[in-house]
C-alpha positions as CSV (number, residue, x, y, z in Angstrom):
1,X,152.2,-24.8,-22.7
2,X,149.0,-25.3,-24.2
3,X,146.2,-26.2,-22.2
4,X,143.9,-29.3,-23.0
5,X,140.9,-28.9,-25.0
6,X,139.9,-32.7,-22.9
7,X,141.3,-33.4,-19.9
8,X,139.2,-36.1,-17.8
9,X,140.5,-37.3,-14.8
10,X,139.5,-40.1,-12.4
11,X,136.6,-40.3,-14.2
12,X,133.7,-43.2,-12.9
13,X,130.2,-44.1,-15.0
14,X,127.5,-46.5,-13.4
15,X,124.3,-47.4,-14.9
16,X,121.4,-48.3,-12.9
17,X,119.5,-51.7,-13.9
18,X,117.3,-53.8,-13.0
19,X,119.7,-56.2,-11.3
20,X,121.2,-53.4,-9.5
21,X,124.3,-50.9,-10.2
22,X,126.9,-51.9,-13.0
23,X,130.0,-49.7,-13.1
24,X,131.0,-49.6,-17.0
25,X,133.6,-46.9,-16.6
26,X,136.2,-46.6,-13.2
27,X,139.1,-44.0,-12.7
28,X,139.7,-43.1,-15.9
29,X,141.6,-40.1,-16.9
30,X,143.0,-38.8,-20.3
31,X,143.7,-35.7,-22.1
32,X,143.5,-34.4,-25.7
33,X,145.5,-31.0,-26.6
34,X,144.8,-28.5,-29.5
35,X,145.7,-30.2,-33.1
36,X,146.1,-33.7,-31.7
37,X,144.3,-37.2,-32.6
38,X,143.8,-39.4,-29.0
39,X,142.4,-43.1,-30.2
40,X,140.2,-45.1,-27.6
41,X,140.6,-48.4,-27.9
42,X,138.8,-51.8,-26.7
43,X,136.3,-54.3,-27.7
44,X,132.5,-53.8,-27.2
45,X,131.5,-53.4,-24.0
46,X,135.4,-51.8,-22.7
47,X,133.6,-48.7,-21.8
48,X,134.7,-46.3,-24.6
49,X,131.6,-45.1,-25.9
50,X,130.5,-44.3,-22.5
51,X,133.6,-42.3,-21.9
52,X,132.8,-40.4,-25.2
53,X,129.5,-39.7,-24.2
54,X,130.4,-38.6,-20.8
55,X,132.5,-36.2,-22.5
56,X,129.9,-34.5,-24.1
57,X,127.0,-34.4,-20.9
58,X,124.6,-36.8,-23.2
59,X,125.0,-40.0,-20.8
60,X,121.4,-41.4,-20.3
61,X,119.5,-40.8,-16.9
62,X,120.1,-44.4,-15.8
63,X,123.7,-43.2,-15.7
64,X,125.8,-41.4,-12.7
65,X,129.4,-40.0,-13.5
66,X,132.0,-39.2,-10.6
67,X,135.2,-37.4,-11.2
68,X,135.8,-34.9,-14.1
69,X,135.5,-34.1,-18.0
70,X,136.4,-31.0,-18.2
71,X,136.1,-29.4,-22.2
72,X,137.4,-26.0,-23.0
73,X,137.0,-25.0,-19.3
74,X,133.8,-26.2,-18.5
75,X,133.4,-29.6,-16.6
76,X,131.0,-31.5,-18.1
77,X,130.0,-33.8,-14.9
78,X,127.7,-31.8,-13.3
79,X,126.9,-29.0,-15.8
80,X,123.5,-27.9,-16.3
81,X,121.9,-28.2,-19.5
82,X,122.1,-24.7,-20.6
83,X,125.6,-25.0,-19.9
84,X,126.3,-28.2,-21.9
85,X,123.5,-26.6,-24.8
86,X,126.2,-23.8,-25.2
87,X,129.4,-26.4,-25.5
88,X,127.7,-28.8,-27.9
89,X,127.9,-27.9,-31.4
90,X,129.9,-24.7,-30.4
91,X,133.0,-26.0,-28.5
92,X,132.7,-29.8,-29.1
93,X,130.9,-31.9,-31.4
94,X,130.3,-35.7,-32.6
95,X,130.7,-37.9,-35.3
96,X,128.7,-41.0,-34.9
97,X,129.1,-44.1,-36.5
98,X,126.0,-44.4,-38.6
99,X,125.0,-41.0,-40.1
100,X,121.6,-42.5,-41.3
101,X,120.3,-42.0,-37.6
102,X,122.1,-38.6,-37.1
103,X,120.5,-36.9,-40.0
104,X,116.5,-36.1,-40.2
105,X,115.5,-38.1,-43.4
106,X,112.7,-35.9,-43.9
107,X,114.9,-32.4,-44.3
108,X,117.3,-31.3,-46.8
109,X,120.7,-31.7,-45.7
110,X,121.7,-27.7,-46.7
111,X,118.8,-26.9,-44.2
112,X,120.1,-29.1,-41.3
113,X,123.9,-27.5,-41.7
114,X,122.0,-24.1,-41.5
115,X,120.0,-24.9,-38.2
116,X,123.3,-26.1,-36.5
117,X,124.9,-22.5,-37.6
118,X,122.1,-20.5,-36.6
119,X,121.7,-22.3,-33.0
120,X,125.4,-21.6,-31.9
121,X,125.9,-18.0,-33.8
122,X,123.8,-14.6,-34.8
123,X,123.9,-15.6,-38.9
124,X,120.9,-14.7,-41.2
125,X,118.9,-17.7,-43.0
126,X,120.5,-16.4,-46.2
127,X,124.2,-16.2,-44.6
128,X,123.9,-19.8,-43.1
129,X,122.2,-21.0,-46.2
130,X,125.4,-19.7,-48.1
131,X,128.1,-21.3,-45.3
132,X,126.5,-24.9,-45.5
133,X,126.8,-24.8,-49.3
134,X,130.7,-24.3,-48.4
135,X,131.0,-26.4,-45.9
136,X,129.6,-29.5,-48.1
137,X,132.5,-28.1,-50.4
138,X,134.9,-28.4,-47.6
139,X,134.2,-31.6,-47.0
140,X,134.4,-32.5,-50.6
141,X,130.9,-33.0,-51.5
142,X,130.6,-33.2,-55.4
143,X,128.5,-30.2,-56.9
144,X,127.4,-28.7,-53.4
145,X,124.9,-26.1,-54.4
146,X,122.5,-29.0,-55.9
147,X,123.5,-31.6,-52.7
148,X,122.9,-28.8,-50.5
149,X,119.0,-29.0,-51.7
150,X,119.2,-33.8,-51.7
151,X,117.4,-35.5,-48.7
152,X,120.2,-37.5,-46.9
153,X,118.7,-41.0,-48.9
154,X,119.7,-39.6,-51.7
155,X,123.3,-39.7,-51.1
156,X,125.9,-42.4,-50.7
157,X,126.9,-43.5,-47.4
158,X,130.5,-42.1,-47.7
159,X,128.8,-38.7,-48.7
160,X,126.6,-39.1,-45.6
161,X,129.5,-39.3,-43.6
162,X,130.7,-36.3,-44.4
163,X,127.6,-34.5,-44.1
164,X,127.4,-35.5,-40.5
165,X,131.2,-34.1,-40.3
166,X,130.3,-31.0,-42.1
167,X,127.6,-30.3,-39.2
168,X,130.1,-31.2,-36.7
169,X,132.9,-28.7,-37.7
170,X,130.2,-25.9,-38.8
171,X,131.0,-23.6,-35.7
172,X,134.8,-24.6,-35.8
173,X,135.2,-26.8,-33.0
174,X,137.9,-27.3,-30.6
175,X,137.2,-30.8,-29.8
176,X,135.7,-33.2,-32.5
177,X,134.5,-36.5,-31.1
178,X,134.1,-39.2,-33.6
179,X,132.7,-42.5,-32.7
180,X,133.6,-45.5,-34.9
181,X,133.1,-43.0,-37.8
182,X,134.1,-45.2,-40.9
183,X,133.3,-49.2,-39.9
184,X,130.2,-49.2,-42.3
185,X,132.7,-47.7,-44.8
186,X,134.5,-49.4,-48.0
187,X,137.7,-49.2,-47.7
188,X,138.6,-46.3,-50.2
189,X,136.1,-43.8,-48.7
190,X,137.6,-44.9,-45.2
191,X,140.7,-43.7,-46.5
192,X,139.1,-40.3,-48.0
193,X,137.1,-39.3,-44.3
194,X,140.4,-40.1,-42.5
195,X,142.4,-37.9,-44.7
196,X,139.5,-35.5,-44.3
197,X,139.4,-35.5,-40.6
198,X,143.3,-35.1,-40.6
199,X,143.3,-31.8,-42.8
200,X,140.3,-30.5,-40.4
201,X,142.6,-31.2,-37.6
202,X,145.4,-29.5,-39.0
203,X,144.0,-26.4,-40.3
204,X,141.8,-25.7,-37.2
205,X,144.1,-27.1,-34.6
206,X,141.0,-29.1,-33.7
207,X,141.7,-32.0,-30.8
208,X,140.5,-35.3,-31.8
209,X,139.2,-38.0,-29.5
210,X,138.7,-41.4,-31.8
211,X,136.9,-43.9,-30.7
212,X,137.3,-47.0,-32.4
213,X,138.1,-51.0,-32.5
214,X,139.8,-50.5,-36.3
215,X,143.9,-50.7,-35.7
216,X,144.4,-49.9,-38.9
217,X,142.9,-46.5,-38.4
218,X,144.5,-46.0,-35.0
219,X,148.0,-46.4,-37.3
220,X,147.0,-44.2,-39.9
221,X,145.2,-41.3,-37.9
222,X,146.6,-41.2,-33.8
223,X,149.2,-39.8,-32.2
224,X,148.5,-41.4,-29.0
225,X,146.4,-44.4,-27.8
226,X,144.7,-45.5,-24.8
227,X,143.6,-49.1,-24.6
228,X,140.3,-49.9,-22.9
229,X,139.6,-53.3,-20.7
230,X,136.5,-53.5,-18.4
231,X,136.3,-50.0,-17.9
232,X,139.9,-49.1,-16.9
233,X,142.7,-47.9,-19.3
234,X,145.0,-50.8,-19.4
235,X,147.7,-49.0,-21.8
236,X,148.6,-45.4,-23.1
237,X,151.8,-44.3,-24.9
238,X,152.5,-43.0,-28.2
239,X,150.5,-44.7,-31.6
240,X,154.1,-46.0,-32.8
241,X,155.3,-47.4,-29.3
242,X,151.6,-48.8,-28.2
243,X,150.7,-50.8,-31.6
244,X,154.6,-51.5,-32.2
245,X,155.6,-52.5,-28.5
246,X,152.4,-53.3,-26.5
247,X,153.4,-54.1,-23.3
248,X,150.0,-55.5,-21.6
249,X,148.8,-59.0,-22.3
250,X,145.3,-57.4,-23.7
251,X,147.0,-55.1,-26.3
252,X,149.3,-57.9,-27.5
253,X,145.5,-59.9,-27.9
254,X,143.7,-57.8,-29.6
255,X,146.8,-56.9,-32.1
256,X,147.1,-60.3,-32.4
257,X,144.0,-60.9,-33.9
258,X,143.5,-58.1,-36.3
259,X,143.7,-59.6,-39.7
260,X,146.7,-58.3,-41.7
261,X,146.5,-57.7,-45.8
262,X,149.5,-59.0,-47.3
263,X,150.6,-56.7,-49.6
264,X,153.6,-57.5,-52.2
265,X,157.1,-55.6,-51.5
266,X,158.1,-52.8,-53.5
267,X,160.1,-54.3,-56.7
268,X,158.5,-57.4,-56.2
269,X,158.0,-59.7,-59.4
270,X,154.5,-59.1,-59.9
271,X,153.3,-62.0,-62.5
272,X,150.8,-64.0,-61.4
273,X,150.8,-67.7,-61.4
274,X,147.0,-68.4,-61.7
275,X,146.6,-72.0,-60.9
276,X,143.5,-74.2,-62.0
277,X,140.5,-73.3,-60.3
278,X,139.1,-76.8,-58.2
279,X,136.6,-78.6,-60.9
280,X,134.1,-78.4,-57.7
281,X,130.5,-79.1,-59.1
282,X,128.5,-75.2,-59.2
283,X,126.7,-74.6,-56.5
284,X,125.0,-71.2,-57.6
285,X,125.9,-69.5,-61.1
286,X,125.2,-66.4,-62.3
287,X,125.6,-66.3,-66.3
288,X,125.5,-63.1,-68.2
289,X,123.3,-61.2,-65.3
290,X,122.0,-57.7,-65.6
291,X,119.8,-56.1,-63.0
292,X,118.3,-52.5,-63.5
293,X,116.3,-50.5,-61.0
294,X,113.8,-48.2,-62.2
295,X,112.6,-47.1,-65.9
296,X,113.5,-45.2,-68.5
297,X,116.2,-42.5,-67.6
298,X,116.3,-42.9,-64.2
299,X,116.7,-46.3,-64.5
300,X,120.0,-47.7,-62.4
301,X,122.1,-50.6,-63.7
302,X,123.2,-52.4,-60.6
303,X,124.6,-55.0,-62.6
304,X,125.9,-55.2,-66.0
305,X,126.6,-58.6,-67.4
306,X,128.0,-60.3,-64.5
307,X,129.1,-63.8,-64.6
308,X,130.2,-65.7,-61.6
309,X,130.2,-69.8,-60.0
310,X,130.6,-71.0,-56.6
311,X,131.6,-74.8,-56.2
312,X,131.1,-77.3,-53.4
313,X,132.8,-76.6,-50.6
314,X,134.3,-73.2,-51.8
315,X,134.5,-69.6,-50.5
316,X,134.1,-66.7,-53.5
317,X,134.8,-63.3,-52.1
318,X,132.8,-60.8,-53.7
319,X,134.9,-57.3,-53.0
320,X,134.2,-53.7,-54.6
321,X,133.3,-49.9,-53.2
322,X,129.7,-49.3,-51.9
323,X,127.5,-49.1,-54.9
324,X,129.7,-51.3,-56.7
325,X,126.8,-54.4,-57.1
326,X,128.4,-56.9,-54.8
327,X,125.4,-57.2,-52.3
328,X,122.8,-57.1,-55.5
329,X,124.9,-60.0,-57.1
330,X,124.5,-62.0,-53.5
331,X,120.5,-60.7,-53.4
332,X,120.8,-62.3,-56.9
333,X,121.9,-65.6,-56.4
334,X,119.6,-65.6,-53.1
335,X,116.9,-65.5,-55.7
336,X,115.4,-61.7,-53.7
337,X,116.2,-59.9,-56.6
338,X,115.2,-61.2,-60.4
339,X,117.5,-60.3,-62.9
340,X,116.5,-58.3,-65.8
341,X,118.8,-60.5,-68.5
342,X,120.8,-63.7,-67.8
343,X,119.9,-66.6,-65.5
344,X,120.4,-68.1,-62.4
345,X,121.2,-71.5,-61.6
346,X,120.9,-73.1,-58.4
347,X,122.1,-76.3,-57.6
348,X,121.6,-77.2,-61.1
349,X,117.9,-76.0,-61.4
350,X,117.1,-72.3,-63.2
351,X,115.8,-70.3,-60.4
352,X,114.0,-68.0,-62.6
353,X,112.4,-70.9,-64.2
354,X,110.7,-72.2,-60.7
355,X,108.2,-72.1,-58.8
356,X,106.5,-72.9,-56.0
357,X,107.2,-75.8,-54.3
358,X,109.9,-76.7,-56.0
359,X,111.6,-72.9,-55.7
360,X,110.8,-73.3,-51.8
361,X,112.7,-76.8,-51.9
362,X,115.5,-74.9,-53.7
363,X,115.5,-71.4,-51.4
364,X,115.5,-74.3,-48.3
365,X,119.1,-75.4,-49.0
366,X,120.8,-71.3,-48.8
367,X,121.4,-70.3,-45.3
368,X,121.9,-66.3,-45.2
369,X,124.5,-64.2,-42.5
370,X,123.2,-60.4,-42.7
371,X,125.6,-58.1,-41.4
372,X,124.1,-56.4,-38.6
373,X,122.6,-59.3,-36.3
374,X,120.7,-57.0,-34.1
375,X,118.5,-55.7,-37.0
376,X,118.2,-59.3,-38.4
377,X,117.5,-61.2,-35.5
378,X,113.6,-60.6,-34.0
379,X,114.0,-58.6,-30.2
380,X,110.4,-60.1,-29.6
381,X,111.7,-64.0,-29.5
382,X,113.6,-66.2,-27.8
383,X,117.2,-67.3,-29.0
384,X,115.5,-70.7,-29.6
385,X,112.4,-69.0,-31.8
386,X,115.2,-67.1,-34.3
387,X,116.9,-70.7,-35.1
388,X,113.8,-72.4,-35.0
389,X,112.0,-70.2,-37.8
390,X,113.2,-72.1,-41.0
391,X,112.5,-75.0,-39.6
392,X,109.1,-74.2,-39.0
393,X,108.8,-72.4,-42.7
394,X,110.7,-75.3,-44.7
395,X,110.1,-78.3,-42.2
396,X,106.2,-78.1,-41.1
397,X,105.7,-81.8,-40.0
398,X,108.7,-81.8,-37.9
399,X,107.5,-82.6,-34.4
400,X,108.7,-80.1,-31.7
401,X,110.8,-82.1,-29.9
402,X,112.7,-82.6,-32.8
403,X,112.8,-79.0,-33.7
404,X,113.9,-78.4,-30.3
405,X,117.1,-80.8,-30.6
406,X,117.9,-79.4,-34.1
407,X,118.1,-75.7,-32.5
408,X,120.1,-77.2,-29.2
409,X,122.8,-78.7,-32.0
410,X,122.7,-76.0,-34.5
411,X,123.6,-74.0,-31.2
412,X,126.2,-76.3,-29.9
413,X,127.5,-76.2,-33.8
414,X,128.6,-72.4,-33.4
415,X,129.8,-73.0,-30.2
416,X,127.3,-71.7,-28.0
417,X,126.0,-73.3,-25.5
418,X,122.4,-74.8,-25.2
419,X,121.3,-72.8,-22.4
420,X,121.2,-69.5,-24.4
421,X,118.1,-71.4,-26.3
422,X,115.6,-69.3,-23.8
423,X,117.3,-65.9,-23.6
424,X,116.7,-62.5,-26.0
425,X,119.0,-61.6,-28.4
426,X,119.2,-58.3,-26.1
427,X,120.5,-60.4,-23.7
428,X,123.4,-61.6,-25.8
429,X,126.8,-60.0,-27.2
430,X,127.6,-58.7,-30.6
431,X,129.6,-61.8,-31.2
432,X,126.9,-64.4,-29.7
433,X,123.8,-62.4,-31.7
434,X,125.9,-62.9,-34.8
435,X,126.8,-66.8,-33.7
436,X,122.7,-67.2,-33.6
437,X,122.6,-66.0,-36.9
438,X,124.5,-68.5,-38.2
439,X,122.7,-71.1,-36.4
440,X,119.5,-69.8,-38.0
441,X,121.5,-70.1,-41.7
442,X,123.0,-73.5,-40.8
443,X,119.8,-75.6,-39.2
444,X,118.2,-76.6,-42.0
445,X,122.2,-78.3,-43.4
446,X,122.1,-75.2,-46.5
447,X,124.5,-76.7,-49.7
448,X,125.2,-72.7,-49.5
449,X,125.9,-69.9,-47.4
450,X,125.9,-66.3,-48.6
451,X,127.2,-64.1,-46.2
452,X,126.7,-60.3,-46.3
453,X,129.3,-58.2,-44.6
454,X,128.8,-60.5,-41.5
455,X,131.9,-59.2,-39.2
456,X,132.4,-55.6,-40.3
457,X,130.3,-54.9,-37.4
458,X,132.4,-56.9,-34.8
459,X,135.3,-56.5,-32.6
460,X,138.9,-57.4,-33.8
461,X,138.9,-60.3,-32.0
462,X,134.6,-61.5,-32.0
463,X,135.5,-60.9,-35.7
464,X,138.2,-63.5,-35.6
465,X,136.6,-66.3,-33.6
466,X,133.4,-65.8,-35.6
467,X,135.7,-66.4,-39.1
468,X,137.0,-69.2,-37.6
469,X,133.7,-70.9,-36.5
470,X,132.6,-70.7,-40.4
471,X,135.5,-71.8,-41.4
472,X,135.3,-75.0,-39.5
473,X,131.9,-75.3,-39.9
474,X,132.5,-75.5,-43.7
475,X,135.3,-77.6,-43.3
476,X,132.9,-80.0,-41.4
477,X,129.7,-79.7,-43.4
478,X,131.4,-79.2,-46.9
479,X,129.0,-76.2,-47.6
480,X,129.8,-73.8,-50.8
481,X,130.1,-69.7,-49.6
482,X,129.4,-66.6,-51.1
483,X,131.3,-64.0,-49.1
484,X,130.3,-60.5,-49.4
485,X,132.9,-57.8,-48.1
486,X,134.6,-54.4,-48.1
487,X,137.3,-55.8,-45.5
488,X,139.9,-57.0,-48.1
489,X,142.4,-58.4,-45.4
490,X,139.1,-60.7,-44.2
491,X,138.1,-61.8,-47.6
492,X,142.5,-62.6,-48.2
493,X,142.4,-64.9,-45.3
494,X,138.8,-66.3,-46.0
495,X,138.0,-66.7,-49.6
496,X,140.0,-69.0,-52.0
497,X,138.4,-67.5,-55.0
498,X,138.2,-63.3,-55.5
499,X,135.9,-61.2,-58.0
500,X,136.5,-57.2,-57.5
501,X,133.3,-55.3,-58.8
502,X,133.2,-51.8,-60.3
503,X,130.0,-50.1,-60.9
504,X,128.2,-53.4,-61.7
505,X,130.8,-54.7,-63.7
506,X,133.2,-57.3,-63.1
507,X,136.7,-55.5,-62.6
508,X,138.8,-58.9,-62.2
509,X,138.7,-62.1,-60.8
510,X,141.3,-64.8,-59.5
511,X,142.4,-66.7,-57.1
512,X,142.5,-64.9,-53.8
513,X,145.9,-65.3,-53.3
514,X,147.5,-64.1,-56.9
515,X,145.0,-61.7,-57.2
516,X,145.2,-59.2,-54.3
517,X,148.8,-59.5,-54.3
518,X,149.8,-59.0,-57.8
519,X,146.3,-57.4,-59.3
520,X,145.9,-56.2,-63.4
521,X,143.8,-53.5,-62.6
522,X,144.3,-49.8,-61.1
523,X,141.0,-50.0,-59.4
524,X,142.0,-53.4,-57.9
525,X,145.4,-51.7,-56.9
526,X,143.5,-48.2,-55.7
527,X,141.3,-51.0,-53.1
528,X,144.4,-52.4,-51.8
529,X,146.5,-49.3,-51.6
530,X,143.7,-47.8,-49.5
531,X,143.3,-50.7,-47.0
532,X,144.8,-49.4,-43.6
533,X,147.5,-51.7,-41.6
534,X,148.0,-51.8,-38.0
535,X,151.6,-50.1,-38.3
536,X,152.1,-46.6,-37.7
537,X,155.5,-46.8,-39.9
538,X,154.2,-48.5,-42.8
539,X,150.9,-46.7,-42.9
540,X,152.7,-43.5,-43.5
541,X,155.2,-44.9,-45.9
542,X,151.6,-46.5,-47.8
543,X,149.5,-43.2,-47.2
544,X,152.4,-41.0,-49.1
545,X,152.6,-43.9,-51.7
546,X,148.8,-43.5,-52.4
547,X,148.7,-39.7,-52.1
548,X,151.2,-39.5,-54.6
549,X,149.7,-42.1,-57.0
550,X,146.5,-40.1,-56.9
551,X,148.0,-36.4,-57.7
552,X,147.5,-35.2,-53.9
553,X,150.4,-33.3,-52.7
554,X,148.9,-31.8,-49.3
């Protein structure tokens, strides 16, 4: 039999604080063989990064493990750090989430493959040179002996990805580690790492431990789950019996509230019966909009003639692949980003034609959702100051008392309580932080939100209530939405109205439930086909389908 490439066993994490000790991880043990995928599963907080980091020895000093993590051998609790120098990068290796703060922005990706080779193995500058420039082509990086000289901001985010993966497996691995490796992702170079990941596996008999809150990837990449509560394991078993037959109440939870793309059965009659669109009065128009970047031949076109409304009290789904224009259309419409032909028109004024005053007035009725509410919401100020801050920019004469009551019910209106008004946004959740964000966006009563990828951050299950607060909120308030996302089965359940971008161009448009379910276009197809389900039996069946449809035969 086989020994483990991970086996950890009764494995404990505390982190001392200035409160006193918290234990985030207790008795924990799991194993990982040779060729196989493990997924660790749980919402924020569960304790399965820390398990993941414990693995590799790079837990912070405020930390104290008990028990074992033993990789290839050598036990990692305890090891010194010549020991754990030798294993990283050599016999284990990590693939975090953002790649953007893995790489050095300031060196050429070839060079940072190289340094990685020649720190685990005796390789000339010339031979490691040479072996980055194939491993880019392993990965499938396009033209690899010109990328191998790019600075990582001059590649896409899916190509970063893999250039983070590329340094991972450059010394061939036993264990790869990867850490919520495609959330920031669109859905079709989601699919492309994960069928990346699984040929590494494959050919190098490399064990996988996948860390992640995305059931649609635990279906299409495990073969076995462990579900994470609190800092215990909860549930393991096979991916088909755990995500098929959960038996604890916390698995059937969090599967419960994983939003599921309906897809049309094979065979099924595929016309689409496009009703009328609501005659809502336009809230925000774009008509005829180009936007370039740049001059001359390096000039990008961004967006190409794009025409879209959104009417009172209506949600329009923007969708598309990174680079696609769907967060420039939203900058757009925000007014952030001028168009270089075609106009704007907000709530019946042209919003290039205004100014001052009057554009302020305008801008004061658009609340905005960022995605990431940690980077958007100031670390320096109280939960109270964030909410407070377009008051004080659009609403200057409005006493403070006032202020103070319209950030207690903006609050209250998210369903937070008034109490969080004096803490940090440190001191707050992923899922609260992003609940104060809308707060900030709703307190001064906008006529529209635009919300930019606001839940691909979140948990499952955050992701859900959050949804569902909007949702009521515009039910409530009667506010139009501009929804910006690469989750299609959020934007199905969400958006009434649909417009697919492709390369700054609009693909298709329709209603949201015709058009993702019976779409005219390949592209539109290719986006749905690659969308991931939470079920192991039907992933494969949709994998082979899209494999097939694309020409791949391995």
């Amino acid at each position: 039999m086989t020994a483990d490439i991970l086996r950890i066993e009764n494995l404990g994490v505390t982190f001392s604080t200035e409160t006193g000790e918290v234990a985030a991880v207790r008795e924990v043990s799991l194993r990982v063989g040779p060729g196989e995928t493990l997924a660790l599963v749980g919402e924020s907080g569960s304790g399965k990064s820390t398990v993941a980091l414990a693995a590799m020895g790079l837990l912070p000093g405020t930390a104290r493990a008990t028990g074992h993590a033993v990789v290839g051998g050598t036990d990692v609790i305890g090891a010194t750090e010549a020991d754990l120098a030798g294993l990283r990068g050599r016999t284990a290796s990590m693939v975090f989430q953002e790649p953007a703060t893995a790489l050095d922005p300031l060196t050429r990706i070839g060079a940072q493959i190289a340094e990685v080779i020649r720190n685990h193995r005796p390789v000339t500058a010339k031979e490691a040179a040479g072996e980055a420039v194939e491993l880019l082509r392993r990965v499938g990086i396009p033209d690899p002996g010109t990328r191998a000289s790019a600075f990582p901001f001059q590649l896409s985010g899916g190509q970063r990805q893999r250039v983070v993966i590329a340094m991972a497996i450059a010394n061939a691995p036993s264990l790869l580690i990867a850490d919520e490796p495609t959330t920031a992702l669109d859905v079709t170079v989601q699919a492309e790492i994960l069928d990346l990941l699984r040929s590494l596996a494959a050919d190098f008999d490399t064990g996988v431990l996948l860390v992640t809150h995305n059931m649609g990837v635990v279906a299409d990449f495990a073969d076995r789950v462990a579900v994470m509560l609190q800092g215990e394991i909860v549930e393991t078993g096979p991916v088909e019996q755990v995500l098929l037959r959960p038996t604890h109440e916390y698995t059937k939870r969090l599967l419960g509230a994983v939003p599921r793309l309906a897809v049309a059965e094979p065979g099924a009659d595929s016309r689409r019966t496009e009703g009328d669109r609501a005659a809502a009065d336009p809230v925000v128009e774009l008509r005829d909009v180009s936007v370039r970047f740049g001059r001359g031949r390096r000039a990008v076109r961004a967006l190409d003639g794009v025409s879209l409304t959104v009417g009172a009290g209506e949600t329009v789904g923007l969708v598309g692949e990174s680079g696609s224009g769907k967060s420039t259309a939203a900058r757009v419409a925000l007014g952030l980003v001028p168009p270089s032909s075609g106009s704007v028109s907000l709530f019946g004024a042209d919003l290039g034609r205004t100014r001052g005053r009057a554009r302020r007035a305008l801008l004061a009725g658009v609340g905005v959702v960022l995605q990431d509410p940690v980077a958007s919401l100031d670390a320096r100020m109280s939960v109270a100051e964030c909410v407070a801050e377009p008051l004080r920019v659009h609403r200057r004469g409005m006493p403070a008392s006032e202020r103070r009551t319209r950030v207690g019910d903006a609050l209250e209106l998210v369903r937070l309580p008034r109490a969080l008004a004096h803490r940090g946004p440190r001191e707050l959740s992923g899922g609260q932080r992003q609940r104060v964000s809308l707060a900030r966006a709703l307190v001064l009563e906008p006529r529209l939100l635009v919300a930019d990828e606001p839940t691909s951050a979140l948990d499952v299950s955050v992701q859900q209530s959050v949804l569902e607060v909007i949702a009521g909120l515009q039910g409530e308030l009667g506010f139009a939405c501009l929804f910006v996302s690469h989750d299609l089965a959020v934007v199905q359940q969400f958006a009434q109205h649909v417009v697919v971008l492709r390369a700054g161009r609009i693909e298709e448009e329709g209603s949201t439930a015709t058009t993702l379910l019976h779409p005219r276009t390949d592209y539109t197809r290719r986006l749905i086909a690659a969308v991931p389900v939470p079920d192991p039996v039907l992933q494969r069946r949709r994998r082979a389908e899209r494999r097939a449809a694309t020409g791949v035969t391995a």
